[in-house]
C-alpha positions in Angstrom: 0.0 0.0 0.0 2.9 2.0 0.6 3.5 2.0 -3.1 0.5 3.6 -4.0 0.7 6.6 -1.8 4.5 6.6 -3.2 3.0 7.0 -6.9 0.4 9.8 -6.0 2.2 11.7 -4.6 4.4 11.6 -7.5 1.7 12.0 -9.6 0.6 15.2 -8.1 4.2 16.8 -8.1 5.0 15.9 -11.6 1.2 14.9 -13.6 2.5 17.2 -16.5 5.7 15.9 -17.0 6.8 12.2 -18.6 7.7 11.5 -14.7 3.7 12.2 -13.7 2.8 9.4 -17.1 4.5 6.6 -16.4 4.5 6.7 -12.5 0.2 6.6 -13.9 1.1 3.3 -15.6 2.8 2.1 -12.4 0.0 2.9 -10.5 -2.4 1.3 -12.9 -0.6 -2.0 -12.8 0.1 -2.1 -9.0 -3.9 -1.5 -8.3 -4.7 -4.0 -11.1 -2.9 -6.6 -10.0 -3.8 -6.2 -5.8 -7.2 -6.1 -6.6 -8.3 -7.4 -10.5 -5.6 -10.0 -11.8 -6.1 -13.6 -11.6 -10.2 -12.4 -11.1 -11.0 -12.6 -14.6 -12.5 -15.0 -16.0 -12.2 -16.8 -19.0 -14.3 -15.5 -22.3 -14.6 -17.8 -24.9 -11.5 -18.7 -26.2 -9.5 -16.0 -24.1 -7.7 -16.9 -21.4 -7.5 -14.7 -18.3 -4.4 -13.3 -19.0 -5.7 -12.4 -22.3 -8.4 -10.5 -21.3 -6.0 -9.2 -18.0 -3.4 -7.1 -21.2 -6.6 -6.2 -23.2 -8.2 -4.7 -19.8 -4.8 -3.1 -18.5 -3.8 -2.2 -22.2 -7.0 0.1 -22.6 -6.6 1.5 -19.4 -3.1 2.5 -20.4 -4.1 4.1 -23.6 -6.9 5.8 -21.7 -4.5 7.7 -18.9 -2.6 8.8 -22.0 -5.3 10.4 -24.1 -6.4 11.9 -20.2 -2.9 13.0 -20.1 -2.2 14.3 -23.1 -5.7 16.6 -22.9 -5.4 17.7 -19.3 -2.0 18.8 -19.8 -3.0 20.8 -22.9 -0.4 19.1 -25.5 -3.7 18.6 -28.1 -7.1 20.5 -27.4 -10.1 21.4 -29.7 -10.9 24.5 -30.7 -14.9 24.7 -29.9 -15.7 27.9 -32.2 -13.4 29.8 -30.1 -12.8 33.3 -32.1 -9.4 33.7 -30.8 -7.1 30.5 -28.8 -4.0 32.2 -26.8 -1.2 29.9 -25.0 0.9 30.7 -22.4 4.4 28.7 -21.5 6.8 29.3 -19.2 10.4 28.2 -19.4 12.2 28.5 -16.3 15.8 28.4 -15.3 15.2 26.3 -11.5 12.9 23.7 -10.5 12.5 25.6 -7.3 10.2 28.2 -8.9 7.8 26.5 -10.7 5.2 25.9 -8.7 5.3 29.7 -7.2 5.2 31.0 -10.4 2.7 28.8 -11.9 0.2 29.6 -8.9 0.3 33.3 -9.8 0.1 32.6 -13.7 -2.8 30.2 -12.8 -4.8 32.6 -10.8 -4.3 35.3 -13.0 -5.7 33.3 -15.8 -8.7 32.1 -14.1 -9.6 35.6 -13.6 -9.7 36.6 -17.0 -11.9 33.2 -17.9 -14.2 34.0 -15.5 -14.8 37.4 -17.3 -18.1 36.9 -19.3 -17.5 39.7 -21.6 -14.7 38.3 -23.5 -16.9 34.6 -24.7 -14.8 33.6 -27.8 -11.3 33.7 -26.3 -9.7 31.1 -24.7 -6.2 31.0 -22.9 -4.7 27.3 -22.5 -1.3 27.3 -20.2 1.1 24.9 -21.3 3.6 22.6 -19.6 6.5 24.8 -17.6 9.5 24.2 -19.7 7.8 22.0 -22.5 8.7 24.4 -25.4 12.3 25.4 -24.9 13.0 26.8 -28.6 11.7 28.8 -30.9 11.7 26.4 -32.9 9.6 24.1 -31.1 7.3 27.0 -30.0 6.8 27.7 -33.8 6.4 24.0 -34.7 3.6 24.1 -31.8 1.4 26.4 -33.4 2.1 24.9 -37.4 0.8 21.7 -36.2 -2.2 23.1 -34.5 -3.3 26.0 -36.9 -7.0 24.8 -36.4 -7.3 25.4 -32.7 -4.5 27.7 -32.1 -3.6 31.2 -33.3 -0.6 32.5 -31.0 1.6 32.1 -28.2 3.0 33.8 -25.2 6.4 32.4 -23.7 7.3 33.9 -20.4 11.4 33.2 -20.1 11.7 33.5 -16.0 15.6 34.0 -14.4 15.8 33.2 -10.3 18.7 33.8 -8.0 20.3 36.6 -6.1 20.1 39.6 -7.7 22.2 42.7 -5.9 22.0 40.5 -2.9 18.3 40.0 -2.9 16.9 36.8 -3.6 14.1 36.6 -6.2 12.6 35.1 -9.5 11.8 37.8 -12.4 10.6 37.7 -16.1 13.2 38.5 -17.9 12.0 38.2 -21.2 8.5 37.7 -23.6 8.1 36.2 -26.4 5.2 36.6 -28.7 5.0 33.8 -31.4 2.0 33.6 -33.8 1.1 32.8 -37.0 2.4 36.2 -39.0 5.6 37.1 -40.6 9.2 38.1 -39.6 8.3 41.5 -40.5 4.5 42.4 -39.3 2.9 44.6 -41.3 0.9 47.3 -39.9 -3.3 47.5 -39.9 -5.2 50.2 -40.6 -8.6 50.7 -38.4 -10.3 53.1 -39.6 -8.5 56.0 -39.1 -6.0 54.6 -36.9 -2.8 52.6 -37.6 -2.3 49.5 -35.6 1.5 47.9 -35.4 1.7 44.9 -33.8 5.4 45.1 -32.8 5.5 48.6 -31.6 1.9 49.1 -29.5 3.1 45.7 -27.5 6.4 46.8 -27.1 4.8 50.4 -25.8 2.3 48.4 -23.0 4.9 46.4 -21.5 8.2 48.9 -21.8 8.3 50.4 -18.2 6.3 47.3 -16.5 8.7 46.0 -13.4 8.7 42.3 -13.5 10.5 41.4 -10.3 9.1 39.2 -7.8 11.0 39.6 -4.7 10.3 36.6 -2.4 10.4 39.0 0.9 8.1 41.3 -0.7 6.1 38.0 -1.3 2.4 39.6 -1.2 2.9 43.4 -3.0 5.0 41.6 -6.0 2.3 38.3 -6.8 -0.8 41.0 -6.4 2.0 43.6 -9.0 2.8 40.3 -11.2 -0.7 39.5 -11.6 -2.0 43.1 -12.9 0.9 42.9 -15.3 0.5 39.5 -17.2 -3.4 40.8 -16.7 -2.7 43.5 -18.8 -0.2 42.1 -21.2 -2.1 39.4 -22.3 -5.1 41.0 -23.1 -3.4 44.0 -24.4 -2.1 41.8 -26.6 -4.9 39.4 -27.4 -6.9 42.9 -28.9 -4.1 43.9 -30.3 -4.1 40.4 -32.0 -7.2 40.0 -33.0 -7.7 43.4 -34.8 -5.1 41.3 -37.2 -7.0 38.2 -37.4 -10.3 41.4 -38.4 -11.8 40.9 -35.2 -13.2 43.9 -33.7 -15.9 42.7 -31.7 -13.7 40.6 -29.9 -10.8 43.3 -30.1 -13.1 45.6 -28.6 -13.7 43.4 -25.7 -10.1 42.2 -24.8 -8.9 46.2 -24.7 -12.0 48.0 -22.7 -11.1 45.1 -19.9 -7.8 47.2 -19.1 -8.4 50.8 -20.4 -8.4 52.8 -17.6 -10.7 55.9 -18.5 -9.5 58.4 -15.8 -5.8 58.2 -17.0 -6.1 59.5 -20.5 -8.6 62.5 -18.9 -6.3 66.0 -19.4 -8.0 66.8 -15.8 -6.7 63.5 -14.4 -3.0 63.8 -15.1 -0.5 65.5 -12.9 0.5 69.2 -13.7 4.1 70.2 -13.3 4.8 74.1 -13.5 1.7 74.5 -15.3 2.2 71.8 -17.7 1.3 68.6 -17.8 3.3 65.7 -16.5 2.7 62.4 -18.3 3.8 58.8 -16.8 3.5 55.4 -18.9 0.1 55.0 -17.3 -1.2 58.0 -18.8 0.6 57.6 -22.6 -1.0 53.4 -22.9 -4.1 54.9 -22.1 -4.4 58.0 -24.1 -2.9 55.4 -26.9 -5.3 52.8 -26.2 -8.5 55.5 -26.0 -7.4 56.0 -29.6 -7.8 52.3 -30.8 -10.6 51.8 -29.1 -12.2 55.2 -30.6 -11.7 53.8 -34.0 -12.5 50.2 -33.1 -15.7 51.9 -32.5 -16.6 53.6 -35.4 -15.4 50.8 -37.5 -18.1 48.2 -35.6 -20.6 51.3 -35.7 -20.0 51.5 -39.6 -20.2 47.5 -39.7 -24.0 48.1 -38.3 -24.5 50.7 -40.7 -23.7 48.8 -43.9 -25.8 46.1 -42.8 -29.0 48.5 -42.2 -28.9 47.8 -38.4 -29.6 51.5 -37.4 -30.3 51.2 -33.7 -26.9 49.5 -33.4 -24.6 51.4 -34.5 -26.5 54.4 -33.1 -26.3 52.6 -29.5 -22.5 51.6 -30.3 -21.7 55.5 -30.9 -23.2 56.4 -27.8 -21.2 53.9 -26.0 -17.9 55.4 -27.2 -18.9 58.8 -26.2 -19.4 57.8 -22.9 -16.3 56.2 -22.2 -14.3 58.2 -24.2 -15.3 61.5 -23.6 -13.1 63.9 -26.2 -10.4 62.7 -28.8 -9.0 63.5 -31.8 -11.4 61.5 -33.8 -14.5 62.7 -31.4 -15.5 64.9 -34.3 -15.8 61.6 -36.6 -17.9 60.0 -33.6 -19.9 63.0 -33.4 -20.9 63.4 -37.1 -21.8 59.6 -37.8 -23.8 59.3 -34.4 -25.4 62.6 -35.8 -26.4 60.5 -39.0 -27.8 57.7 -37.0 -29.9 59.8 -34.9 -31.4 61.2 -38.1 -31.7 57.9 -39.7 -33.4 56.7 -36.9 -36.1 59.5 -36.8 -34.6 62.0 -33.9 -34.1 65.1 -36.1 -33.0 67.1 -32.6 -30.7 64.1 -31.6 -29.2 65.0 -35.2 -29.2 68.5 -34.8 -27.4 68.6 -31.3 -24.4 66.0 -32.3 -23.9 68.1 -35.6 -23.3 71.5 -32.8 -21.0 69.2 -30.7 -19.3 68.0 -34.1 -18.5 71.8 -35.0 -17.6 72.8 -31.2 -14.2 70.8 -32.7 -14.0 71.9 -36.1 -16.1 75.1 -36.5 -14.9 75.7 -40.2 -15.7 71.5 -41.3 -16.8 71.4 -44.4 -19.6 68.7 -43.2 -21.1 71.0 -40.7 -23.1 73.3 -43.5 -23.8 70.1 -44.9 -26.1 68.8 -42.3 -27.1 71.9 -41.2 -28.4 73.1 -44.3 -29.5 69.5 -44.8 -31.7 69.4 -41.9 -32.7 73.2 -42.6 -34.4 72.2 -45.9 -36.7 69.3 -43.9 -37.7 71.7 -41.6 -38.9 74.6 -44.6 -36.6 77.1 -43.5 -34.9 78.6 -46.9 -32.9 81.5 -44.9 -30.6 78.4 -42.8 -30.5 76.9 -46.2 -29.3 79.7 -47.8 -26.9 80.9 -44.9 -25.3 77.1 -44.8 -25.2 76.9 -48.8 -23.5 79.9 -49.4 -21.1 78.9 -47.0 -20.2 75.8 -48.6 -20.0 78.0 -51.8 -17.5 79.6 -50.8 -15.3 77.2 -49.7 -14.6 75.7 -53.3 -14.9 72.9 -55.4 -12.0 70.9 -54.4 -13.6 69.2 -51.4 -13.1 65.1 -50.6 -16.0 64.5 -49.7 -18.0 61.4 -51.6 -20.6 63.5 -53.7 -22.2 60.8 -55.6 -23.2 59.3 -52.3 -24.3 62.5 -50.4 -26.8 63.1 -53.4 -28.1 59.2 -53.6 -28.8 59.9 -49.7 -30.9 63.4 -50.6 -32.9 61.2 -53.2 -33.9 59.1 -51.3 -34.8 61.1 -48.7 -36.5 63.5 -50.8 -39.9 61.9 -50.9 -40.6 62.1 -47.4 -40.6 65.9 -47.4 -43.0 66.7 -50.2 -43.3 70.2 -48.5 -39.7 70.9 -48.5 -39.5 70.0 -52.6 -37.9 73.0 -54.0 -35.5 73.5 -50.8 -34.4 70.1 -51.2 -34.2 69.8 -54.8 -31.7 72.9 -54.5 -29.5 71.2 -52.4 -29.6 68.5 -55.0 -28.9 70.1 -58.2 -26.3 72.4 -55.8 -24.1 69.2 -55.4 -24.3 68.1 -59.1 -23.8 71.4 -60.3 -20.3 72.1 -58.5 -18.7 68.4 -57.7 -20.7 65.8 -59.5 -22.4 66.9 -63.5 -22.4 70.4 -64.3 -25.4 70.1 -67.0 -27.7 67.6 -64.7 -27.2 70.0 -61.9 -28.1 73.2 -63.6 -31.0 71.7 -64.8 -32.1 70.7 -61.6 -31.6 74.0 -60.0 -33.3 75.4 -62.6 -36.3 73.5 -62.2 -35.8 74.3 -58.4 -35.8 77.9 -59.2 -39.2 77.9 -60.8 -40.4 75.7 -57.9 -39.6 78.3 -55.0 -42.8 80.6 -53.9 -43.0 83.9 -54.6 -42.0 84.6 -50.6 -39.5 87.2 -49.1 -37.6 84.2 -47.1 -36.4 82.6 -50.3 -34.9 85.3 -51.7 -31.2 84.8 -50.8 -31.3 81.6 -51.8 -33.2 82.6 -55.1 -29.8 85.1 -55.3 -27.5 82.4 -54.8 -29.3 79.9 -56.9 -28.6 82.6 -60.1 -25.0 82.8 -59.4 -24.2 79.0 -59.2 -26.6 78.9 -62.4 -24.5 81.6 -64.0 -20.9 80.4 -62.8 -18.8 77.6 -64.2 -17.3 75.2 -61.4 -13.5 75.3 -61.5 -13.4 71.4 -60.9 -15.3 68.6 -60.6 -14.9 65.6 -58.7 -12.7 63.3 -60.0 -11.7 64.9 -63.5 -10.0 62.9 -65.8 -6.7 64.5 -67.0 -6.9 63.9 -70.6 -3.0 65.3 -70.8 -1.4 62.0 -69.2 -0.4 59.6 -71.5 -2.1 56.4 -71.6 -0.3 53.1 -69.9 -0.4 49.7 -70.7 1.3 46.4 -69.1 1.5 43.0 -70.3 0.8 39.4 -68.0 3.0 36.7 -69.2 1.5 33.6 -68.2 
């Protein structure tokens, strides 16, 4: 019996290991033959001991598929969106099982976190992968149910006379090239290499064993935050955003990008690391935002991206790209029927960019729904005078007016105005004119139109300088040839 409690306990200490395996096997035989062998009985025309190795030979094969699962050397991937693993190579056996509690718990935290369903994090055997080589071979074999990799390379000793373990270096290994290229989300450029590097640069990895309770509770908040940092980072390269969203709002910490929130020095302001991965992260997370909000868009889902705006704005209360937030949530209040929700977003867009082309635009837009020709005119004449060389998309602008057009059978002639204004200058000079003409004829003999009666003559009797797109008829024309 002695033996038995001998292979437990050697099964506890070293289940991952080959040790943990075959000390199973021993086990299996000892308990099969104190209690089963020389019980069986004879089947047919096998004999006991027959049917004794087919018995102890299944069992065998069984503790090894158990084995080989449990210790996450082959897993399935069960519609996971994004599979992380974590290894750890260590330089002393005395450290493992320290540092695998804190890597264990820290893990377990970030499973239990509901928000991120469709990412999984396995941890691998301590020392199992001790190349890059092998780590690499790892993932080519399981490209089905793995993406990428973490390897945590730990050092332990006395260091300036004090005696701890720290991570002394991270490896990130996944299925991309040498050289990473960078991704563009929305506005916003994402590089891999550099917005990792940026997260974990000033991030003190030490775990002194007399500080015991300060450095596990640090060590934890750091992996914490690397790994997920990472896994966003990740998976806005596998086009992810949902998921990328998720993974980065579980470590943004809103009060350290807030100007009013950071330390002033001599009337300037002082910024730490915290304060630069947060004002950097607010920015991806911004444009992570407008890119899902846009996803909802294209696919008619209104109320969506609407409530997806919103949710930005809240968290993320003024940024470069705010003005970008603010004019698209302005769109989706007016596609969803709030003209003032519209209206107020459009003022907040312009309280950042007061000379925007795409302020005029709505408000004169949303002028000519309400019947009110003198804000048409006063936004219109604006945008007149800002030029024809403008980047907006003109041909799309002018499908949204048609078909908006019939619901505001009141507002005709304003409307049709702003119509044949945007064919006239950016789109066809000769469709627009007619239009305006047409629109011309249409307005009532009223005081209020006047001015825009005024401005509708001198667009009518002015040439545009340029139209959208112009084709250059002066470039030579280019031609290659395909050799197949």
């Amino acid at each position: 019996m002695k033996s038995l409690f001998y292979y437990l306990e050697i099964i506890r200490r070293y289940w991952e290991g080959i040790l943990g395996l075959f000390s199973s096997f021993a086990l299996m035989v000892t308990v099969f033959q104190l209690f089963v062998a020389g019980k069986v009985p004879e089947i047919f025309t096998l004999s006991s001991l027959q049917i004794e190795f087919c018995i102890q030979t299944t069992l065998a094969v069984l503790i090894w598929v158990y084995w080989i699962y449990s210790t996450k050397r082959f897993f399935l991937n069960f519609n996971e969106n994004l599979v992380l693993v974590i290894h750890i190579t260590t330089d002393e056996d005395e450290i493992n099982h320290k540092i695998k509690k804190v890597v264990k718990s820290t893990l377990k935290e970030i499973e239990e976190n509901e928000s991120l369903s469709g990412f999984k994090i396995h941890l691998l055997p301590l020392n199992y992968l001790k190349s890059d080589k092998k780590m690499r071979r790892f993932l080519d074999n399981r490209q089905s149910s793995v993406q990428t990799l973490i390897n945590l390379k730990l050092e332990s000793g006395s260091f300036n006379d004090i005696e701890k373990m720290k991570i002394s270096e991270l490896n990130f290994v996944g299925l991309f090239n040498q050289e990473l290229p960078e991704k563009k989300v929305f506005f916003d450029t994402i590089s891999l290499r550099k917005d990792v590097r940026l997260v974990n640069l000033d991030k003190n990895w030490d775990y002194i064993y007399t500080n015991d309770g300060n450095d596990k509770l640090k060590l934890k908040a750091n992996l914490n935050e690397m790994i997920l940092h990472y896994s966003g980072i990740y998976a806005i390269y596998l086009n992810k955003p949902h998921l990328a969203l998720n993974l980065l709002l579980s470590i943004y910490q809103p009060k350290n990008s807030q100007y009013e929130n950071i330390e002033k020095k001599d009337g300037k302001l002082k910024l730490n690391s915290d304060n630069i991965v947060a004002s950097r992260l607010a920015n991806i997370l911004l444009n992570l935002y407008l890119s899902i909000a846009y996803e909802y868009f294209n696919k008619n889902e209104r109320e969506d991206a609407l409530n997806t705006l919103l949710a930005c704005e809240r968290l993320i209360k003024r940024n470069i790209h705010s003005y970008n937030v603010y004019l698209l949530t302005a769109r989706m209040y007016f596609e969803t029927g709030n003209l003032q929700g519209a209206k107020d977003y459009t003022l907040k867009a312009k309280s950042m960019k007061k000379n925007s082309f795409d302020i005029p635009m709505n408000l004169g837009w949303f002028a000519s729904i309400e019947n009110n020709p003198h804000e048409v005119y006063v936004n219109f004449n604006k945008l007149y005078n800002k030029g024809n060389n403008q980047k907006q998309n003109f041909v799309e602008i002018v499908e949204f007016v048609g078909r908006h057009k019939p619901n505001y059978p009141k507002s005709e002639p304003l409307i049709s105005f702003i119509e044949g204004f945007y064919y006239t200058r950016y789109i066809e000079e000769g469709r627009g004119k007619r239009i305006l003409v047409s629109a011309l004829q249409s307005m009532p003999d009223d005081e209020s139109y006047e001015k825009l009666k005024g401005l509708t003559r001198k667009i009518l009797n002015k040439k545009p300088v340029q139209k959208q797109n112009p084709i250059n008829s002066s470039k030579k024309k280019k031609s290659f040839r395909v050799r197949g």
